[in-house]
N, C-alpha and C positions, 0 to 999 in steps of 0.2 A: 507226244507219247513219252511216257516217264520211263526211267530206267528200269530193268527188272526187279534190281535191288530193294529201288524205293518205292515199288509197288508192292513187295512183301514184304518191305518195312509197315508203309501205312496199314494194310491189312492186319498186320502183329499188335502195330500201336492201338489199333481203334476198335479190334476183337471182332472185325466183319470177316463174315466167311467171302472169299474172293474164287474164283472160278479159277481150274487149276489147267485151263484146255489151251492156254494159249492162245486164246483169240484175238485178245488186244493188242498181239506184237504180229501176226498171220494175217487180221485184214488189212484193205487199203487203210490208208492213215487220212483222217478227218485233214482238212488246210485252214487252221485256223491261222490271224496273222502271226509273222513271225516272232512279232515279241511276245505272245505268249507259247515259250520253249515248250517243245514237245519232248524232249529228251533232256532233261536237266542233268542228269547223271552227268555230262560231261560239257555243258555249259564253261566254256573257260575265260581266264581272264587273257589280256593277254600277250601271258607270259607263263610257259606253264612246265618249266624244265630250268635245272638247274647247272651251269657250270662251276666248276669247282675256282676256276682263274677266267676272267673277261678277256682273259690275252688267248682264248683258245676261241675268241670268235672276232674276225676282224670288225671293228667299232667303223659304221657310216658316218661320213658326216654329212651335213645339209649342205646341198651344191644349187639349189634351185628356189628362185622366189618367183613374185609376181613378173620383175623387170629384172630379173637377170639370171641364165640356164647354164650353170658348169658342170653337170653332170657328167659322167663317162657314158657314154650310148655306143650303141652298134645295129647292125641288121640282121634278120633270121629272114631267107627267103624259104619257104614250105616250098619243096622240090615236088610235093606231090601236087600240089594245084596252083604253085607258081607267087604265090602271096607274100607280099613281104612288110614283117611286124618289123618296129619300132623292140629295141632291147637297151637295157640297163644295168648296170652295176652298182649292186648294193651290200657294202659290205664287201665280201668275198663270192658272192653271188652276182650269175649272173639271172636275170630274171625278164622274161617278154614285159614290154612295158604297152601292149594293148593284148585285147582279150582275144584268145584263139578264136578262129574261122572256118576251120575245114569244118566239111560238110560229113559227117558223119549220119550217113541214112540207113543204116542196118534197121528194118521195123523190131519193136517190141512188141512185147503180149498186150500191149494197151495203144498204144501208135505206128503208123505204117511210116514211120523215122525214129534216131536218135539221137537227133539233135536237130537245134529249130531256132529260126528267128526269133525277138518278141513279137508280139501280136502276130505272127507270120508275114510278117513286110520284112522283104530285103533288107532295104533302107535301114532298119535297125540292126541289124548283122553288119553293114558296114562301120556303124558306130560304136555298137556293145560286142562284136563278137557273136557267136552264136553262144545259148545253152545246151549244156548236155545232160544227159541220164550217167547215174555213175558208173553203169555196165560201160555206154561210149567214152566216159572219160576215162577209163584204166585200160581201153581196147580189147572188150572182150564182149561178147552177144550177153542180148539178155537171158537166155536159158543158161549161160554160166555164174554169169553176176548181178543179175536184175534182181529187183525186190525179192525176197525171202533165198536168195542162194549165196550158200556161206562158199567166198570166191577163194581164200587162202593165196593171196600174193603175195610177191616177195616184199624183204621190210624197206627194201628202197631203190632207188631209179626203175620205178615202173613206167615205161614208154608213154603205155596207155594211147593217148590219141594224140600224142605230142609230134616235133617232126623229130626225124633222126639226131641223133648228139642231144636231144631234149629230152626231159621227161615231167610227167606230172608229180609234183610236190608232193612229198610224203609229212605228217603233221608235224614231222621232226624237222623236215627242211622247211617249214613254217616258223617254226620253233627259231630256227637259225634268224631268219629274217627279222623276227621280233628283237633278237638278243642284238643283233646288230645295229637296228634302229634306237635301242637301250630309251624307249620312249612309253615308257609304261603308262604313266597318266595322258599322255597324247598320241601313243600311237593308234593308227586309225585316222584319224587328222591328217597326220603327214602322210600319209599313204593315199588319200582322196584327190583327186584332179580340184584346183582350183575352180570350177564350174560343172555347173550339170546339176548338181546337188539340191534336193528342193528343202525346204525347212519343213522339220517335222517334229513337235511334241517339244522340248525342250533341245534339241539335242543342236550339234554344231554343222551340220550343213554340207555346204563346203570346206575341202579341204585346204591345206598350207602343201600337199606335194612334195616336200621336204628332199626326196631323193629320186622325184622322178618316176617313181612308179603309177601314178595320173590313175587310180579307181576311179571308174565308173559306174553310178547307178544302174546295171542294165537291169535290174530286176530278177523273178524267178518267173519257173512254167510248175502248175503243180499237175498231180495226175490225170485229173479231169479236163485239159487243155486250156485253162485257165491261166492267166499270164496278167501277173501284180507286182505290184510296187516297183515301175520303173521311174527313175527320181530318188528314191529311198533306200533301197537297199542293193548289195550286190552281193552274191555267197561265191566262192571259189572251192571246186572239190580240191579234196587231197587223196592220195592213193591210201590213205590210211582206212582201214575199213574197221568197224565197230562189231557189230555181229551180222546177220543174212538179211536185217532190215537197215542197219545205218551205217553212215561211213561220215568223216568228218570235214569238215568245212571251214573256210577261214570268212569270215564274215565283216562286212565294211557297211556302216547303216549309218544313216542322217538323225537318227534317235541315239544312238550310243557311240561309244570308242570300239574298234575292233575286239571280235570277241572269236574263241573257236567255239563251234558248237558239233553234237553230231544230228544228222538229219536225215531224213527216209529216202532212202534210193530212188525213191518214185519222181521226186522232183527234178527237175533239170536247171540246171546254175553254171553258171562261167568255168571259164578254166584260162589259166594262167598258165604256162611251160617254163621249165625253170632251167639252165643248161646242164648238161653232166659234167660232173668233175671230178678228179681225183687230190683233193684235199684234204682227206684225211675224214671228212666227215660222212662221208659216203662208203667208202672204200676200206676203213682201219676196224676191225671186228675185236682188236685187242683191246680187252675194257682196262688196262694197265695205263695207256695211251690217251684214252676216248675220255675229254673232261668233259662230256655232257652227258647228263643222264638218257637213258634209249625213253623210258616208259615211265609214267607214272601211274605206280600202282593201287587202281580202285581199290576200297578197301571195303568188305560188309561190313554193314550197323552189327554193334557187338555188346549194346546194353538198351533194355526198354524197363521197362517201371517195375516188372519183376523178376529182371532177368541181369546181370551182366559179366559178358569174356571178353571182356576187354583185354588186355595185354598190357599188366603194366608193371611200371620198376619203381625204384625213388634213388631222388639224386641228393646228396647232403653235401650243404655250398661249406666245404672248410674255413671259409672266410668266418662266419657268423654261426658256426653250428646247425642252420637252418636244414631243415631236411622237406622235399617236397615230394607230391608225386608225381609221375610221369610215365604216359602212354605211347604205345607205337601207333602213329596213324597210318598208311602207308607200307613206306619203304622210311621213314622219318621219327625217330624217337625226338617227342615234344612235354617240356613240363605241362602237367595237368593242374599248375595252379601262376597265378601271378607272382613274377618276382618282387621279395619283399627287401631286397640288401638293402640298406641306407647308403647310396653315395652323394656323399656330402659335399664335394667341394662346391664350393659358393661359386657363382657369377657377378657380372657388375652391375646387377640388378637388385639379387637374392642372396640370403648367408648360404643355399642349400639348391640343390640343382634335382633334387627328388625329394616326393612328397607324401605322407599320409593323407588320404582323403577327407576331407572339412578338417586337416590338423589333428584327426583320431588315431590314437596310436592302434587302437581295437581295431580298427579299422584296417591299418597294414597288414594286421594278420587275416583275416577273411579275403580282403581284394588286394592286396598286395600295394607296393609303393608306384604312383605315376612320376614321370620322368623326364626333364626333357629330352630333346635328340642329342645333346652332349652329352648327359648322363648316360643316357641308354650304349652310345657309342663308346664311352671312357674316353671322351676328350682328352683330358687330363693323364692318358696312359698309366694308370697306377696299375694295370694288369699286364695290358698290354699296346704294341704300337700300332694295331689296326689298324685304330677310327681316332688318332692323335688330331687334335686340331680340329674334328669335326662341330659344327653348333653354328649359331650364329651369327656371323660375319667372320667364320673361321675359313681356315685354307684346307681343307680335305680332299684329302687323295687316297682315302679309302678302296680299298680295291679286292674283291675274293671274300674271302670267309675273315670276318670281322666278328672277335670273342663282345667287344664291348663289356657291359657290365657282367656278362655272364660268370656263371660259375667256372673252373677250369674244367673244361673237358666238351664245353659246351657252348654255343656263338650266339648272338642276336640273328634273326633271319633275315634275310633278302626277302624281295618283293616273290623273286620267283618260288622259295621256298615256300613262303605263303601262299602262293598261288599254288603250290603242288599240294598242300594241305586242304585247300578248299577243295581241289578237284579230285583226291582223294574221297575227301567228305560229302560229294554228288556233285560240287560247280554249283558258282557262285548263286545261281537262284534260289538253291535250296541249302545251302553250306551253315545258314543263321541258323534254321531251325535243327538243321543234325550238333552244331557244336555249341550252341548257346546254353547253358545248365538251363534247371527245369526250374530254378527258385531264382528270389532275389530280385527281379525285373516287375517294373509296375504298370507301364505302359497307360499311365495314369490314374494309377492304382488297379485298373481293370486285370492286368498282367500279362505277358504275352512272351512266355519265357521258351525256352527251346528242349526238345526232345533228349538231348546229351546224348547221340545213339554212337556215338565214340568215344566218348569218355574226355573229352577234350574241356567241357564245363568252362568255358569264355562264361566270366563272369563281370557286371556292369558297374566296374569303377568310375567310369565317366571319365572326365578328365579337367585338369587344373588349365587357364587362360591367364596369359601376364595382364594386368590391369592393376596400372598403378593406384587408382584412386581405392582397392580393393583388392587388397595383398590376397585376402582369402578366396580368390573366387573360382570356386567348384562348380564345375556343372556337369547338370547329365547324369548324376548318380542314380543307380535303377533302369537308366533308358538306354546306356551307351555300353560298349568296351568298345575301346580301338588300342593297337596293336602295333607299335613301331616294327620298322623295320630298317636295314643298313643302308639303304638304296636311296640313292642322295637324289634329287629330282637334279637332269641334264640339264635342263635350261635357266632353274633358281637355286644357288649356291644355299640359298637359305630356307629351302623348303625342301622334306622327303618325305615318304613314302610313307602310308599305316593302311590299316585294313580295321572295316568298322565293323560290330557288329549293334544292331538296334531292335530297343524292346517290339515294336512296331511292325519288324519286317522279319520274313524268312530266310532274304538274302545277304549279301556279304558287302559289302561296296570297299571299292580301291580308291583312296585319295592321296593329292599329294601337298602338303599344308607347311606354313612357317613352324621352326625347330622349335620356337620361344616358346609352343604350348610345352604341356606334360601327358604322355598316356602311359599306359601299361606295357609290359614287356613279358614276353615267352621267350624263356628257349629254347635253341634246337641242338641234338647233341650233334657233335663233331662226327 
């Protein structure tokens, strides 16, 4: 089930008259699988919040392999029916490290329980935990917060169905989790039990565990008492609730990397308890204090083919005289075109560390200069001491809000800030065709360019690859943009972060690739 948004986007875009009664978000919800999202609007990647310093989330590290477990653990015994979970420490959290049990049997308008084994055999409750409805997982009947009732709880430690001292995770205390694991390209991996995991489609299976936190496939229950993909998938609620039909979910699948998505209350999926604490991140309302953003603010489509309110400004880089435009997406003012500065210092490869596309200098001005991650960082510090040293086979200890090549006033982004811009722009399933401009893309000549309904027009410079036998080689012009960012990958000194966009697809995709290529760069203002 799509967003509201972008249900009256598409109706705006395609000129069909669309039914104005609400039915499509009022009936039960179709189960199709879950990889094809029903709610893309908040589709996330995942990492979907920003701090302003890394020192405001304490950094995991890996304490657990195949042959050998140093993790911190502890025990939760549930005083109400005596059961006692396995618990973890990740980060500055603590967090159950097997999937809650209690029996939660309150009947709903649809079942005479709220919570249920899979297949209804015990035997897999002793494994997977039980699933719940997201009425039973925030502890409240379904006539207060079953499908279509807007429940309004509080924005964090909602008990819900957790035991005392515990509570069910709020998206923000998901949020935490991820910033902690700082495993953008793999987390979801480390978060997977070594075992259990079936192979599915491409994706990577079993996990690495990393910190002990052991997912397990238990699967989902959809409304019809139907009960799928154990093996495959596992969703964990969050107290965070969406509108009277969804609430969000931290999601762990044998196809993909961890992702958040929201999904229809009607289902029933795990639940994890996470302890309470007075850390600051729970408890401190002073946003003076509070380096993580609360929310990421959806933002409506604000241009179609004959229409656009966008919201924009222009930023003129004093360096070069350049003047560009730039859009608020968000809560996030972003240039609306590719930076075109020339930063020249040379490497031990090349006289020049940014590029015009095929060597055209016409060309810098339309799609602006590709880069590599040195450049784009200011290795070389001639603005600033950011991202000194960053590139390849460099010593970077980049850390916070890193200007790089930017203009002043304004920084290269983090993965997460990317990530608040896609999920701004619907989440990642749909994020291509809302920011991708409408021209310029060939998709082999047929073209398959994007809506701009934000004004944001990611346009397809491609990107430069080092090959020595071939100083010039471009590729992907028309088919690609990808998108650095400061976020150095944890496990390879010499490979970070970009975000693609392609002629081909709708979606966004997150990778994490060697410095030594070149792409495009956006800013984000300070």
């Amino acid at each position: 089930m799509r967003s509201l948004w972008l249900y009256i986007l598409i109706c705006a875009v395609m000129f069909v008259a669309c039914n104005d009664d609400g039915s499509d978000f009022t009936t039960r919800p179709s189960d199709d699988e879950p990889s094809e999202v029903k709610s893309s609007s908040s589709a996330k990647s995942s990492s979907s919040y920003r701090a302003k310093s890394s020192s405001s989330v304490t950094q995991a590290v890996f304490c657990k392999t195949e042959a050998e477990d140093v993790c911190e653990y502890g025990t939760l015994t549930d005083e109400r029916d005596g059961q006692t979970y396995k618990t973890v420490k990740i980060g500055d959290q603590w967090w159950m490290a097997e999937n809650l049990n209690y029996a939660a049997l309150e009947p709903t308008a649809w079942e005479d329980s709220s919570s249920f084994c899979y297949d209804n055999k015990p035997a897999h409750c002793k494994i997977y935990g039980r699933l719940y409805t997201w009425a039973a997982a925030v502890g409240k009947s379904d006539d207060e917060c079953g499908y279509g009732k807007k429940c309004s709880l509080p924005a964090k430690n909602v008990q819900g169905v957790c035991p005392d001292g515990w509570h069910l995770p709020s998206e923000r205390d998901i949020i935490r989790l991820l910033w902690a694991t700082d495993e953008y390209s793999y987390v979801g991996t480390n978060l997977k039990a070594f075992s259990g995991w079936l192979g599915y489609g491409s994706g990577p299976g079993n996990g690495t565990d990393d910190y002990g936190f052991s997912g397990l496939p238990s699967g989902i229950k959809t409304f019809d008492a139907d009960y799928r993909y154990e093996g495959i998938y596992t969703y964990f609620w969050s107290s965070t609730e969406i509108d009277a039909y969804h609430a969000h979910t931290m999601s762990l699948r044998s196809d993909r990397y961890l992702m958040l998505f929201d999904y229809t209350k009607f289902r029933a999926y795990s639940v994890r308890c996470l302890k309470d604490s007075a850390d600051g991140w729970d408890d401190d309302d002073d946003d003076s204090t509070d380096d993580v953003t609360n929310t990421v603010t959806m933002t409506m489509p604000c241009k179609t083919k004959t229409k656009d309110d966008c919201e924009y400004g222009s930023l003129t880089d004093k360096r070069d005289g350049r003047t560009y435009r730039t859009v608020k997406i968000g809560d996030l003012w972003w240039m609306a075109e590719n930076l075109s500065y020339p930063y020249l210092q040379p490497t031990s490869k090349q006289d020049s560390s940014s590029f015009c596309v095929n060597n055209d200098s016409a060309l810098c001005d339309t799609l602006g200069r590709l880069y590599l991650w040195s450049a784009a960082m200011d290795s070389a510090a001639l603005f600033s001491s950011d991202g000194k040293g960053c590139g390849m086979d460099g010593h970077c200890s980049a850390n916070g809000v890193v200007r790089g090549v930017c203009p002043e006033g304004w920084h290269l982004p983090d993965t997460v800030e990317f990530s608040n811009l896609v999920i701004a722009a619907g989440g990642e399933l749909e994020a291509g065709l809302m920011l991708k401009s409408t021209s310029g893309w060939d998709y082999d000549k047929g073209k398959r360019g994007g809506i701009d309904a934000f004004g944001f027009t990611a346009v397809p410079a491609g990107l430069w690859v080092e090959n020595e036998n071939n100083p010039k080689d471009y590729r992907a012009q028309g088919a690609s943009a990808i998108y650095w960012t400061s976020t150095m990958d944890h496990r390879d000194n010499n490979q970070a972060h970009n975000w693609e966009f392609r002629d081909e697809y709708d979606d966004v995709s997150k990778w994490s690739t060697y410095v030594d290529d070149a792409y495009s760069v956006r800013c984000v203002k300070d």
